[in-house]
mmCIF entry with sequence, helices, sheets and N, C-alpha, C, O atoms, coordinates in Angstrom:
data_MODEL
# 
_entry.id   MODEL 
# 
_entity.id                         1 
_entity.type                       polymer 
_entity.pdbx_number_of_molecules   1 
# 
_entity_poly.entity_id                      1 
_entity_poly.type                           'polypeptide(L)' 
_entity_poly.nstd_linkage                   no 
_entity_poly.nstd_monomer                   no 
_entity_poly.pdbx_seq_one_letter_code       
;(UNK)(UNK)(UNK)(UNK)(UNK)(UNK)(UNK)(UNK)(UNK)(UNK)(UNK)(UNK)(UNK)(UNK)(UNK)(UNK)
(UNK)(UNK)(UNK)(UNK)(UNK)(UNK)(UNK)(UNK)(UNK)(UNK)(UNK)(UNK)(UNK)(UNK)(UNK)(UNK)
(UNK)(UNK)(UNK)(UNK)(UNK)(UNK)(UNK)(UNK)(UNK)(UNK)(UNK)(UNK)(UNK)(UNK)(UNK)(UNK)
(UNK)(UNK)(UNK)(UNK)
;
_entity_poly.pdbx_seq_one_letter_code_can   XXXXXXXXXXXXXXXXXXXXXXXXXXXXXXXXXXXXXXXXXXXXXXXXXXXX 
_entity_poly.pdbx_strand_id                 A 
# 
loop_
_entity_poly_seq.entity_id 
_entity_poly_seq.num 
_entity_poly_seq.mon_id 
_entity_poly_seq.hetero 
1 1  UNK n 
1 2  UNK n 
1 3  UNK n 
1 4  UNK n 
1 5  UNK n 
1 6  UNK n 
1 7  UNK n 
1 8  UNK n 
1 9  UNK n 
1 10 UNK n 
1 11 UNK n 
1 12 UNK n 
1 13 UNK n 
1 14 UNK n 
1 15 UNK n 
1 16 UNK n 
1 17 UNK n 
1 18 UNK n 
1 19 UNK n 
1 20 UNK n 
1 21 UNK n 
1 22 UNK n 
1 23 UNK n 
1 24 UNK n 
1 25 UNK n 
1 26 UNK n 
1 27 UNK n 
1 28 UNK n 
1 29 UNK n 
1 30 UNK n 
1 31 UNK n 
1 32 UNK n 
1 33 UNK n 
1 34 UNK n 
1 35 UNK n 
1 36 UNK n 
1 37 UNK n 
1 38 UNK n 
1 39 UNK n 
1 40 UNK n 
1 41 UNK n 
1 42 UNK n 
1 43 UNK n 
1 44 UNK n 
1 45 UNK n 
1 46 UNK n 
1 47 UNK n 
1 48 UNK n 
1 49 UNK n 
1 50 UNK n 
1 51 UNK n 
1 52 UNK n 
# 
_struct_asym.id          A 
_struct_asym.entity_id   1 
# 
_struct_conf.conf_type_id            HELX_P 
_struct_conf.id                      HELX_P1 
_struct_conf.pdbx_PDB_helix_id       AA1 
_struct_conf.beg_label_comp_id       UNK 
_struct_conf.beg_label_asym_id       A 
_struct_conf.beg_label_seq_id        4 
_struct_conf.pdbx_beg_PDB_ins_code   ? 
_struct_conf.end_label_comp_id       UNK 
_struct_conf.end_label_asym_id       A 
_struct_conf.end_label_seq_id        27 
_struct_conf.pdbx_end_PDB_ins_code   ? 
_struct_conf.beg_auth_comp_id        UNK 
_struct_conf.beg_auth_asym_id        A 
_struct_conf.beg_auth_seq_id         4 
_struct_conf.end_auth_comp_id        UNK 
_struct_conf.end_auth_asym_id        A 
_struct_conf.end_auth_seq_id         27 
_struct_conf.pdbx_PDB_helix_class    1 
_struct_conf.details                 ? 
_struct_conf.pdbx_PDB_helix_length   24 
# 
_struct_conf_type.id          HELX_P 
_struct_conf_type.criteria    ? 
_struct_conf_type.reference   ? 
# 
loop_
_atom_site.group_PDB 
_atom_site.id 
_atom_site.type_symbol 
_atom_site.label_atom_id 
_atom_site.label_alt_id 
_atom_site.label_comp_id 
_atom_site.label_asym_id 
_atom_site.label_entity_id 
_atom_site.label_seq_id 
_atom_site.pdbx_PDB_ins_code 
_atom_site.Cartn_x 
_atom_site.Cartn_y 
_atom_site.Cartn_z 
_atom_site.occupancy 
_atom_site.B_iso_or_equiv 
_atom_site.pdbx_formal_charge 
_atom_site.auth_seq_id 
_atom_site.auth_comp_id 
_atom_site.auth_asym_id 
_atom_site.auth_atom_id 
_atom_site.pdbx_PDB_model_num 
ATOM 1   N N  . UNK A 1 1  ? -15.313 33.503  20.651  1.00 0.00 ? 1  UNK A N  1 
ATOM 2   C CA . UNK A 1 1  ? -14.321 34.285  19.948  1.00 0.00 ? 1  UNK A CA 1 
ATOM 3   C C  . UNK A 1 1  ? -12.929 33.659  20.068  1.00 0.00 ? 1  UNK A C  1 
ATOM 4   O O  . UNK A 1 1  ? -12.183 33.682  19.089  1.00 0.00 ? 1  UNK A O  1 
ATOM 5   N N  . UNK A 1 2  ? -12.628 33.223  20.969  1.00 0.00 ? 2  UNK A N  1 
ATOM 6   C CA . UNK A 1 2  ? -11.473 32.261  21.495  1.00 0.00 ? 2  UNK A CA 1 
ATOM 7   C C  . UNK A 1 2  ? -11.046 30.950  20.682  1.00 0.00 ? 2  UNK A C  1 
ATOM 8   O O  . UNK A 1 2  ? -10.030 30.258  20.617  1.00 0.00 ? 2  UNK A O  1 
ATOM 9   N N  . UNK A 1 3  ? -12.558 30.944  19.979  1.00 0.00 ? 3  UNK A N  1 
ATOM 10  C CA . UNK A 1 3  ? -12.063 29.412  18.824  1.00 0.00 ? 3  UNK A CA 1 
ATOM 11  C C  . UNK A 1 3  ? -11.419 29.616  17.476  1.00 0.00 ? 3  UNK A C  1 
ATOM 12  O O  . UNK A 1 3  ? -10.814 28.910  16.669  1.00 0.00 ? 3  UNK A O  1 
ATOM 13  N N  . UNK A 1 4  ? -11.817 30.930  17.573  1.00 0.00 ? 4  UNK A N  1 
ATOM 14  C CA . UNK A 1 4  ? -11.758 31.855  16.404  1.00 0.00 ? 4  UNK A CA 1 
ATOM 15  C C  . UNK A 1 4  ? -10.331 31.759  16.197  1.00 0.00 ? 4  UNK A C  1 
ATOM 16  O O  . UNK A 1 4  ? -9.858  31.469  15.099  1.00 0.00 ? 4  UNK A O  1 
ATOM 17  N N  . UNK A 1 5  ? -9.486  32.044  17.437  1.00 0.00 ? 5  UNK A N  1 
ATOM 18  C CA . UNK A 1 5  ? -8.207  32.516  17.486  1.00 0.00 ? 5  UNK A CA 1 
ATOM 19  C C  . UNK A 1 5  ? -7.600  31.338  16.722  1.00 0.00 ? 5  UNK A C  1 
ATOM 20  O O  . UNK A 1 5  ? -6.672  31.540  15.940  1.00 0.00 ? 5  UNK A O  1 
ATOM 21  N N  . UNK A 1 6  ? -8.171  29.928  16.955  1.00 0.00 ? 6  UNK A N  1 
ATOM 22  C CA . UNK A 1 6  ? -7.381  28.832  16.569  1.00 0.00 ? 6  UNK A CA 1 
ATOM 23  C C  . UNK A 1 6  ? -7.538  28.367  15.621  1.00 0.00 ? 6  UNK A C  1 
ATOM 24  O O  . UNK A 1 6  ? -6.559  27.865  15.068  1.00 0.00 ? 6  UNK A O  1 
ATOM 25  N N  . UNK A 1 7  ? -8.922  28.309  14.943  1.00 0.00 ? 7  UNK A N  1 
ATOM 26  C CA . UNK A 1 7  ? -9.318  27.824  14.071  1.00 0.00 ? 7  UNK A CA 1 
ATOM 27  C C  . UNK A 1 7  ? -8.488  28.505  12.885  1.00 0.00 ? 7  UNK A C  1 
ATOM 28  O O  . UNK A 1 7  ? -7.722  27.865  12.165  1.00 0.00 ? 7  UNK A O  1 
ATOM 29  N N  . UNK A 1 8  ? -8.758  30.043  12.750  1.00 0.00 ? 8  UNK A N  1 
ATOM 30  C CA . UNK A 1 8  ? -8.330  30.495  11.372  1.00 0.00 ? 8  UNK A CA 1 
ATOM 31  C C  . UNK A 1 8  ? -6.454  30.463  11.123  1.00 0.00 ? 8  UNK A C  1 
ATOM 32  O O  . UNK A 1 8  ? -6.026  30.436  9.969   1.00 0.00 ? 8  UNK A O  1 
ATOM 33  N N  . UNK A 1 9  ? -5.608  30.470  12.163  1.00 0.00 ? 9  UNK A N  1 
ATOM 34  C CA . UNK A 1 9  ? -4.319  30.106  12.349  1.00 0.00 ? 9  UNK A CA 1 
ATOM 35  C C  . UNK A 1 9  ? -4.474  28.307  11.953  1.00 0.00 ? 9  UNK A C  1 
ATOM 36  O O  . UNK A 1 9  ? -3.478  27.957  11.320  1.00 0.00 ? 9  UNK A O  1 
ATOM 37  N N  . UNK A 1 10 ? -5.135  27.533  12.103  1.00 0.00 ? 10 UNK A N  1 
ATOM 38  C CA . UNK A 1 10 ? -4.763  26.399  11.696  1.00 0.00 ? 10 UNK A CA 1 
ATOM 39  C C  . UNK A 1 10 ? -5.845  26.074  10.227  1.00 0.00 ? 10 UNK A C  1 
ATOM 40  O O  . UNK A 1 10 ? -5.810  25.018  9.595   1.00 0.00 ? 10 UNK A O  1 
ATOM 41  N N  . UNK A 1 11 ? -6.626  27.078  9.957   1.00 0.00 ? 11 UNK A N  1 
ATOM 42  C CA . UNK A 1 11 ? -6.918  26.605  8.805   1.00 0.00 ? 11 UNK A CA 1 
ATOM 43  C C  . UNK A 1 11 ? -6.133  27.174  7.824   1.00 0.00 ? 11 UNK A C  1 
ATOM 44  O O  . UNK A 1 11 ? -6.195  26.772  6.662   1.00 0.00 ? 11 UNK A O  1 
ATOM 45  N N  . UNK A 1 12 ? -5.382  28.093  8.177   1.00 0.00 ? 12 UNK A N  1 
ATOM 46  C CA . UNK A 1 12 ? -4.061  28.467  7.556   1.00 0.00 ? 12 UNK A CA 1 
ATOM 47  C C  . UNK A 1 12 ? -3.094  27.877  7.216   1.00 0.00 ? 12 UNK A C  1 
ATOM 48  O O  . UNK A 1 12 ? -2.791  27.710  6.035   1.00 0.00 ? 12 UNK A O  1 
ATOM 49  N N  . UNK A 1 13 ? -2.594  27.556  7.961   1.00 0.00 ? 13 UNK A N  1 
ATOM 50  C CA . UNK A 1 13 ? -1.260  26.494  8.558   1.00 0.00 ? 13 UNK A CA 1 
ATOM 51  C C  . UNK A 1 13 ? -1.930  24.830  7.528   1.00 0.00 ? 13 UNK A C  1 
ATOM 52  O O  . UNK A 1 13 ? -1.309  24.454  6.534   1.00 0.00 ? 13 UNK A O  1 
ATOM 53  N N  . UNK A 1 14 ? -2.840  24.296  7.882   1.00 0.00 ? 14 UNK A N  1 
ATOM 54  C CA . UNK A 1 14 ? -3.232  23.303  6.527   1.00 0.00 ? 14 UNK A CA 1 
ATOM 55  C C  . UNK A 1 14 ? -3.176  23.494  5.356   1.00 0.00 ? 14 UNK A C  1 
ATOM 56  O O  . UNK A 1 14 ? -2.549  22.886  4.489   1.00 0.00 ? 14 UNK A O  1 
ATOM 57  N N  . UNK A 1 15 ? -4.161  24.775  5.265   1.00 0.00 ? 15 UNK A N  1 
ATOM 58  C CA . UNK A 1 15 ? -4.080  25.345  3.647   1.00 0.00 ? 15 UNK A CA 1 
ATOM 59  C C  . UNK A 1 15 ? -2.355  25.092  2.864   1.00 0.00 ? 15 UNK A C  1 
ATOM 60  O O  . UNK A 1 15 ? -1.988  24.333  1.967   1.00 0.00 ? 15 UNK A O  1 
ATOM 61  N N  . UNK A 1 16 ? -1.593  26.139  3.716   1.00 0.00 ? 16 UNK A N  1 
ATOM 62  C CA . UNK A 1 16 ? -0.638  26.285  3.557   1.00 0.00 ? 16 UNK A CA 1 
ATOM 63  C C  . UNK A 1 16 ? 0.701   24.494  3.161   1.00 0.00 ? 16 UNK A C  1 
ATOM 64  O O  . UNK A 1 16 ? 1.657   24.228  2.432   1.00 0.00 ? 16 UNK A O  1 
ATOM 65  N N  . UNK A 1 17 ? -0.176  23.778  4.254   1.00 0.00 ? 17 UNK A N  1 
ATOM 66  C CA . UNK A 1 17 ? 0.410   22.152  3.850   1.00 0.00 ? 17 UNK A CA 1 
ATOM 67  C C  . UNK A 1 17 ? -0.229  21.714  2.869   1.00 0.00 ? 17 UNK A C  1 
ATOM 68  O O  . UNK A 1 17 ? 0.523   21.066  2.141   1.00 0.00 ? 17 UNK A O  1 
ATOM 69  N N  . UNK A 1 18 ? -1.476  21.768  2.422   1.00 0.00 ? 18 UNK A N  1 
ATOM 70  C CA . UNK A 1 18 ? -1.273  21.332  1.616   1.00 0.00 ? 18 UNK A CA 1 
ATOM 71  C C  . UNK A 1 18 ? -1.474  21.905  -0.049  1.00 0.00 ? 18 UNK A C  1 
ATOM 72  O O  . UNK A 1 18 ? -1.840  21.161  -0.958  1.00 0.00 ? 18 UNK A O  1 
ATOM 73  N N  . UNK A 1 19 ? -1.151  23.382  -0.225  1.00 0.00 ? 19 UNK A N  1 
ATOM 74  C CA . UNK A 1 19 ? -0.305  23.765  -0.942  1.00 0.00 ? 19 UNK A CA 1 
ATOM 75  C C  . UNK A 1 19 ? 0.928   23.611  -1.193  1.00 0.00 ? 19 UNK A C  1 
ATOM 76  O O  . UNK A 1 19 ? 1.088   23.798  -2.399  1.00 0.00 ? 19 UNK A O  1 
ATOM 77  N N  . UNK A 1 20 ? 1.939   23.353  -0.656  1.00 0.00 ? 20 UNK A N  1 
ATOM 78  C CA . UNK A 1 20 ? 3.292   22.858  -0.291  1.00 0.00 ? 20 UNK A CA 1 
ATOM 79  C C  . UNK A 1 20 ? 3.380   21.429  -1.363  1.00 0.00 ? 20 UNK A C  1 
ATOM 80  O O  . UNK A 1 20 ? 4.042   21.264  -2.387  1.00 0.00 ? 20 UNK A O  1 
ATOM 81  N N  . UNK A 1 21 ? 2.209   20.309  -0.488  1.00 0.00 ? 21 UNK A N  1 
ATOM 82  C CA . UNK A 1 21 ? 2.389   19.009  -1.088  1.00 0.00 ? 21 UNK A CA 1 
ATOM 83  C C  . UNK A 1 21 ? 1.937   19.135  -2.532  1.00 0.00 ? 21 UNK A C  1 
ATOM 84  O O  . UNK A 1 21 ? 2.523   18.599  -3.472  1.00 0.00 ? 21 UNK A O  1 
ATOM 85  N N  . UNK A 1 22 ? 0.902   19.850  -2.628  1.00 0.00 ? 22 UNK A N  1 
ATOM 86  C CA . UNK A 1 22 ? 0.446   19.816  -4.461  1.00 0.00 ? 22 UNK A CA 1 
ATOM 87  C C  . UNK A 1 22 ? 1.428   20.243  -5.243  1.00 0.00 ? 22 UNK A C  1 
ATOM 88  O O  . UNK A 1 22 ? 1.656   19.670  -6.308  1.00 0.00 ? 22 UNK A O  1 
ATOM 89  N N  . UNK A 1 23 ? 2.347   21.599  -4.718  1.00 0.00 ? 23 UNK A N  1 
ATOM 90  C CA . UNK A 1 23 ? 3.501   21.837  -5.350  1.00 0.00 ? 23 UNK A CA 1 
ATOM 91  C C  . UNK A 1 23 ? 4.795   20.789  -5.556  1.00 0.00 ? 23 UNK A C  1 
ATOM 92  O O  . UNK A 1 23 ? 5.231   20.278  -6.587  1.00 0.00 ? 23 UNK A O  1 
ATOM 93  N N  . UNK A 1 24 ? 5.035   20.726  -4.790  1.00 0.00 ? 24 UNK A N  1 
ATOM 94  C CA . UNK A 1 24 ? 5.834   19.053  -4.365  1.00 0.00 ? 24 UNK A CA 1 
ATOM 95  C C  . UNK A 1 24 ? 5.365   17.807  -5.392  1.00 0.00 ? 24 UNK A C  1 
ATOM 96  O O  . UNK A 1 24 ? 6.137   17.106  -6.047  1.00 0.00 ? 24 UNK A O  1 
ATOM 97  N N  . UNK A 1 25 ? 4.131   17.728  -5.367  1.00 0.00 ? 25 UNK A N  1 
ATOM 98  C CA . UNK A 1 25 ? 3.887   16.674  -6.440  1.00 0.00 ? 25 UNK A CA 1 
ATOM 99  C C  . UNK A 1 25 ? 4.118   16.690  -7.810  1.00 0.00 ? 25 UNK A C  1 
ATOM 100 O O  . UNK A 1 25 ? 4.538   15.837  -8.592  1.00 0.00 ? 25 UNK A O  1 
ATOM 101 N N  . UNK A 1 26 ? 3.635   18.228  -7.975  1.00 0.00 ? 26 UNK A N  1 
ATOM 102 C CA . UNK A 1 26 ? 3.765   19.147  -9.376  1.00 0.00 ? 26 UNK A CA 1 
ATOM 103 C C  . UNK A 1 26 ? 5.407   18.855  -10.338 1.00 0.00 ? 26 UNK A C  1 
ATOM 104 O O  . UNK A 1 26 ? 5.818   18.327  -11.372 1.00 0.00 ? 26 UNK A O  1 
ATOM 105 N N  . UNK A 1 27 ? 5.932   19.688  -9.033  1.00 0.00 ? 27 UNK A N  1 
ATOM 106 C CA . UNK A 1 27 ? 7.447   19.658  -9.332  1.00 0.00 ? 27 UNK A CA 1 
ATOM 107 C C  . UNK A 1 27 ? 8.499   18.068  -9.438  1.00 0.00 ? 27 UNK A C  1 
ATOM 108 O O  . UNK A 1 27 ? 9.400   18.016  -10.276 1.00 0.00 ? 27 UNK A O  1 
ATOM 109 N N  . UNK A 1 28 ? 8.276   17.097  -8.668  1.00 0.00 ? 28 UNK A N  1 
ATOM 110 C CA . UNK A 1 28 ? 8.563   15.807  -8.969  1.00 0.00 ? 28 UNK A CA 1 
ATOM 111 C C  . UNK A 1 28 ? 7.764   14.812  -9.889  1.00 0.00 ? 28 UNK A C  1 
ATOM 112 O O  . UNK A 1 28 ? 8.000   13.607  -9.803  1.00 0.00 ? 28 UNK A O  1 
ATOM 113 N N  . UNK A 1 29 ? 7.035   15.185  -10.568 1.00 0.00 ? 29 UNK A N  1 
ATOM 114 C CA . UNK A 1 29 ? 6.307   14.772  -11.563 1.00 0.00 ? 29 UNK A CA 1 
ATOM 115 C C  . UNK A 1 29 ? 5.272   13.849  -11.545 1.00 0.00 ? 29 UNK A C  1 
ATOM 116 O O  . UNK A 1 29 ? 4.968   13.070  -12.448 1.00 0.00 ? 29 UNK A O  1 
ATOM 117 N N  . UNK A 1 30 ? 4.629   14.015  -10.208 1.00 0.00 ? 30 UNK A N  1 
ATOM 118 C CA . UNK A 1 30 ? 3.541   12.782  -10.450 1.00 0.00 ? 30 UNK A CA 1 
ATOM 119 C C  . UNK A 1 30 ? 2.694   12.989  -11.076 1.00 0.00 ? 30 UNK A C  1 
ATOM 120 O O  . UNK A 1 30 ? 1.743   12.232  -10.884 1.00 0.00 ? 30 UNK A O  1 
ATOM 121 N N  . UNK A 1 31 ? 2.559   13.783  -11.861 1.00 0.00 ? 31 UNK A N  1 
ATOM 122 C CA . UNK A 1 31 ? 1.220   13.666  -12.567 1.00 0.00 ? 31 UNK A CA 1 
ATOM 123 C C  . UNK A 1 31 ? 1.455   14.116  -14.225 1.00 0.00 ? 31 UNK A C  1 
ATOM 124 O O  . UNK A 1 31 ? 0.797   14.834  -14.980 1.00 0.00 ? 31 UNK A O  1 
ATOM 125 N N  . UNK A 1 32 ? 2.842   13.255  -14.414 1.00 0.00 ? 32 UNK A N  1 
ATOM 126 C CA . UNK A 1 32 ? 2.923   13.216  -15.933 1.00 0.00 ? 32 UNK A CA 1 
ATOM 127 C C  . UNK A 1 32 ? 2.494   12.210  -16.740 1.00 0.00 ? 32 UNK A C  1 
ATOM 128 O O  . UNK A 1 32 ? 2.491   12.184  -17.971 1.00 0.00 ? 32 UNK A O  1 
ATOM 129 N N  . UNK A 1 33 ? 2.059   11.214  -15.811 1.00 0.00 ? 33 UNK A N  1 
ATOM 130 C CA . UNK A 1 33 ? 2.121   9.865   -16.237 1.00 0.00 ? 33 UNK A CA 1 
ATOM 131 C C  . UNK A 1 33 ? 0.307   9.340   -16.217 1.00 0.00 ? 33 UNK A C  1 
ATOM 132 O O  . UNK A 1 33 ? 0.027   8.157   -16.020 1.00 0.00 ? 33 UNK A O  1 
ATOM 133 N N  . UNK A 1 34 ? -0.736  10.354  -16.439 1.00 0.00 ? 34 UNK A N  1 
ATOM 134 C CA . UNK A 1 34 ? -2.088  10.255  -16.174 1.00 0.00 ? 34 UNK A CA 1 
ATOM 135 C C  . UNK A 1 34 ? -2.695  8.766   -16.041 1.00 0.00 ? 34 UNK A C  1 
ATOM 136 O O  . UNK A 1 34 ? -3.132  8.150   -15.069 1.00 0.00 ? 34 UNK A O  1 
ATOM 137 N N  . UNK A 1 35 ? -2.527  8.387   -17.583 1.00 0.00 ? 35 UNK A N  1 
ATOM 138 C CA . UNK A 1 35 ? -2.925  7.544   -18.290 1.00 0.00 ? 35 UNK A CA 1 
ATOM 139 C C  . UNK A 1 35 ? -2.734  5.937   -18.207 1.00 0.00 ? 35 UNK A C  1 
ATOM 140 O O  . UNK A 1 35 ? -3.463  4.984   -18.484 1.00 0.00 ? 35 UNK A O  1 
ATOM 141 N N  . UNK A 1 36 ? -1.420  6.073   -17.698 1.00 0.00 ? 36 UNK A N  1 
ATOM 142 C CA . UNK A 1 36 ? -0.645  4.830   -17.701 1.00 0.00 ? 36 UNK A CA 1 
ATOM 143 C C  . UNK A 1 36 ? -0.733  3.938   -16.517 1.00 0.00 ? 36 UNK A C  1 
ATOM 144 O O  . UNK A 1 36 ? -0.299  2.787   -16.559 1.00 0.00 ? 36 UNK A O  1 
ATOM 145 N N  . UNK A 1 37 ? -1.325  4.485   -15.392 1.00 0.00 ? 37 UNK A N  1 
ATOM 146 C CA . UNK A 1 37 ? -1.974  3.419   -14.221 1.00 0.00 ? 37 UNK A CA 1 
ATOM 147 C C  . UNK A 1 37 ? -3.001  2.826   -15.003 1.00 0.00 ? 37 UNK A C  1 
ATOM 148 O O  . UNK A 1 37 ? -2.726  1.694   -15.401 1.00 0.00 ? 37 UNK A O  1 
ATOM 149 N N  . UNK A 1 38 ? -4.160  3.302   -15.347 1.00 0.00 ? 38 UNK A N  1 
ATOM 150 C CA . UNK A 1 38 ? -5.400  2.958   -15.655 1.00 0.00 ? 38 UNK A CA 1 
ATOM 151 C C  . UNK A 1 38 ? -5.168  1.919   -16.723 1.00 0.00 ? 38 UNK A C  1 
ATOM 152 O O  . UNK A 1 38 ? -5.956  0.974   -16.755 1.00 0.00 ? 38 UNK A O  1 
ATOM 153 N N  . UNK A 1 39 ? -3.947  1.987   -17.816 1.00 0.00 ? 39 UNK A N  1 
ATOM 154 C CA . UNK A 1 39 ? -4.107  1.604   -18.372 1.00 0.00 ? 39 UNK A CA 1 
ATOM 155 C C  . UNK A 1 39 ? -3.359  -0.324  -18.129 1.00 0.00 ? 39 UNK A C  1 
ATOM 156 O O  . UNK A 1 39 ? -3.461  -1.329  -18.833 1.00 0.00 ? 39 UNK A O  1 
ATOM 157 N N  . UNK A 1 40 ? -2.644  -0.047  -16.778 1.00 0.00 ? 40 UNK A N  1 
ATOM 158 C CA . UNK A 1 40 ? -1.682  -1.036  -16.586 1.00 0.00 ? 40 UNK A CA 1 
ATOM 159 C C  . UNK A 1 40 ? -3.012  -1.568  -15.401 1.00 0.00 ? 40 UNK A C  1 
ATOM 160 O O  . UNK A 1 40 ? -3.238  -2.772  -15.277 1.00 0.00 ? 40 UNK A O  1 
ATOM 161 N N  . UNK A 1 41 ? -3.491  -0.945  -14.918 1.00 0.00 ? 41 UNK A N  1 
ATOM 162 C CA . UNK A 1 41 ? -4.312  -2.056  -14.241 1.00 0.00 ? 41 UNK A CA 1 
ATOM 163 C C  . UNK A 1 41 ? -5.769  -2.546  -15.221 1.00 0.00 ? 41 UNK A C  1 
ATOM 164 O O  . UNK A 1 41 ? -6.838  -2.831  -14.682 1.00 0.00 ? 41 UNK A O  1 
ATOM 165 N N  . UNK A 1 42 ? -5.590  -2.567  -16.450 1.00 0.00 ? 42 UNK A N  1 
ATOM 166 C CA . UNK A 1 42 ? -7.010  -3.309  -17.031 1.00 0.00 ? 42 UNK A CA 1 
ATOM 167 C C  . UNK A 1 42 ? -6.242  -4.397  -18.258 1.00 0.00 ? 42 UNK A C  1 
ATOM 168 O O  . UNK A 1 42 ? -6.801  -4.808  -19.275 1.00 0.00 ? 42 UNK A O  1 
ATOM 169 N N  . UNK A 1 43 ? -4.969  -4.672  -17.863 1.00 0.00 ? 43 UNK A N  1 
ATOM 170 C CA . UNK A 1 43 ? -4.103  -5.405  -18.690 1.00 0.00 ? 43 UNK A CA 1 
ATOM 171 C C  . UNK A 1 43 ? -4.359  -6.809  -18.229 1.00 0.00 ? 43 UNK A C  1 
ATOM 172 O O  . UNK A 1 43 ? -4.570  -6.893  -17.019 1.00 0.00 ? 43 UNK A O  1 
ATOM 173 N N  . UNK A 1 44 ? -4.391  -7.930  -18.906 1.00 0.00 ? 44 UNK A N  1 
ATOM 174 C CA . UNK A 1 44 ? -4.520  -9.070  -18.743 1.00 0.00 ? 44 UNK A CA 1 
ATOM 175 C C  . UNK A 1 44 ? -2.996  -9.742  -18.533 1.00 0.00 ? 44 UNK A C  1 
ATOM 176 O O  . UNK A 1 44 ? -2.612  -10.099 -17.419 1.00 0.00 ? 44 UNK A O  1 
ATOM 177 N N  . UNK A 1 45 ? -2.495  -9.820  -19.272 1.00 0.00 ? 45 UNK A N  1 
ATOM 178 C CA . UNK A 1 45 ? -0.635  -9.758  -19.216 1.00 0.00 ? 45 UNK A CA 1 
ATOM 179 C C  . UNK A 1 45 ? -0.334  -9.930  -17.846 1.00 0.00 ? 45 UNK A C  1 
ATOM 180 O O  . UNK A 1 45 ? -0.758  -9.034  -17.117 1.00 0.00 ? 45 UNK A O  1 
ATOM 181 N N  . UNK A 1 46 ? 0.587   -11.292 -17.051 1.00 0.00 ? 46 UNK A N  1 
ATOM 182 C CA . UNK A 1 46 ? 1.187   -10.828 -15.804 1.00 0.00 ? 46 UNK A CA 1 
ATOM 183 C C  . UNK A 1 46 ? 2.195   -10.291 -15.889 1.00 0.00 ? 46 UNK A C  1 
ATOM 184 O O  . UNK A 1 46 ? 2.726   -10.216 -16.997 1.00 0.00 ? 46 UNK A O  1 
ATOM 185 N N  . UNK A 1 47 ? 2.790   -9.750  -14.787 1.00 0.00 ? 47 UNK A N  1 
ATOM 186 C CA . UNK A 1 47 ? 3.723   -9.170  -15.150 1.00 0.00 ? 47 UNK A CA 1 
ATOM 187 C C  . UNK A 1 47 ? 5.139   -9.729  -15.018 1.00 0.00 ? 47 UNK A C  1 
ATOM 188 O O  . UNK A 1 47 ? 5.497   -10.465 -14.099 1.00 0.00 ? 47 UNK A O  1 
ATOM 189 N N  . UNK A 1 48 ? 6.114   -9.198  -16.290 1.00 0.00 ? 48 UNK A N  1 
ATOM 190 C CA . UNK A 1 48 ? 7.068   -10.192 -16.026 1.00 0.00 ? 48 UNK A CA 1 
ATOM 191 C C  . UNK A 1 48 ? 8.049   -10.525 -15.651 1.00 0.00 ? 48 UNK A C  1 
ATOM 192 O O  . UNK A 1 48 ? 8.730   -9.526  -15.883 1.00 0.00 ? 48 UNK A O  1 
ATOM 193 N N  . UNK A 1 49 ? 8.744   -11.290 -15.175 1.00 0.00 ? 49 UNK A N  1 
ATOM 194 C CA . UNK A 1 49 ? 10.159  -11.849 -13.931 1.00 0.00 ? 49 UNK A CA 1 
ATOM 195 C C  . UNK A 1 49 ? 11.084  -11.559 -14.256 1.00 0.00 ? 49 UNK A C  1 
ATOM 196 O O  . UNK A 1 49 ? 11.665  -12.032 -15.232 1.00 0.00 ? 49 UNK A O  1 
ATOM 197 N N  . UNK A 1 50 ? 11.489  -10.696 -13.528 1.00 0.00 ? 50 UNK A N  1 
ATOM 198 C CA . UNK A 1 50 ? 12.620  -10.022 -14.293 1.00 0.00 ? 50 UNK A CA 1 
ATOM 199 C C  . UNK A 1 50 ? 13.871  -10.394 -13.370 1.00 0.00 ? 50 UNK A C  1 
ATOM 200 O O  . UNK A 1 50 ? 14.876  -9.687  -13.449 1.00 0.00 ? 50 UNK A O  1 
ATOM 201 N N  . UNK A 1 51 ? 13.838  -11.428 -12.544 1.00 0.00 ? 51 UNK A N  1 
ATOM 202 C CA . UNK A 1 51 ? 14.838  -12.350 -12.160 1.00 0.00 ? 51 UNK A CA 1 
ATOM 203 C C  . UNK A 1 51 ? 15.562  -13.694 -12.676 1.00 0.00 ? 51 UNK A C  1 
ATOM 204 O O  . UNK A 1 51 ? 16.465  -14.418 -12.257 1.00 0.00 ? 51 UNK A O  1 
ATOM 205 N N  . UNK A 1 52 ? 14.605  -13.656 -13.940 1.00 0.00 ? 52 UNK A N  1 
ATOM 206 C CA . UNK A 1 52 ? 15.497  -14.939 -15.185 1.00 0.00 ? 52 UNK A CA 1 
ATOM 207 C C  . UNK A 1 52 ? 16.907  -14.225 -15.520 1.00 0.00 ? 52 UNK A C  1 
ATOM 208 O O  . UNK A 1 52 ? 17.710  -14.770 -16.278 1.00 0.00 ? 52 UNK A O  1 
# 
């Protein structure tokens, strides 16, 4: 019963983190951009120097 005490306080306390971070991600926008990794890593093109 004693594990009890800890377990459901820290499966709380996670839940709770990482609700926080999904919101956090939500709100700074990582996930407006779905498409555009997938599509930049099957590109043949290097990429280019933008120190000329």
């Amino acid at each position: 019963m004693t594990a009890l005490a800890w377990l459901i306080p820290a499966a709380l306390i996670l839940g709770a983190l990482g609700l926080g971070a999904f919101l956090w991600a939500l709100k700074t926008g990582q996930f407006e951009d779905m498409d555009g990794a997938a599509y930049r890593a099957l590109e043949d093109d290097p990429p280019e120097d933008e120190s000329k």
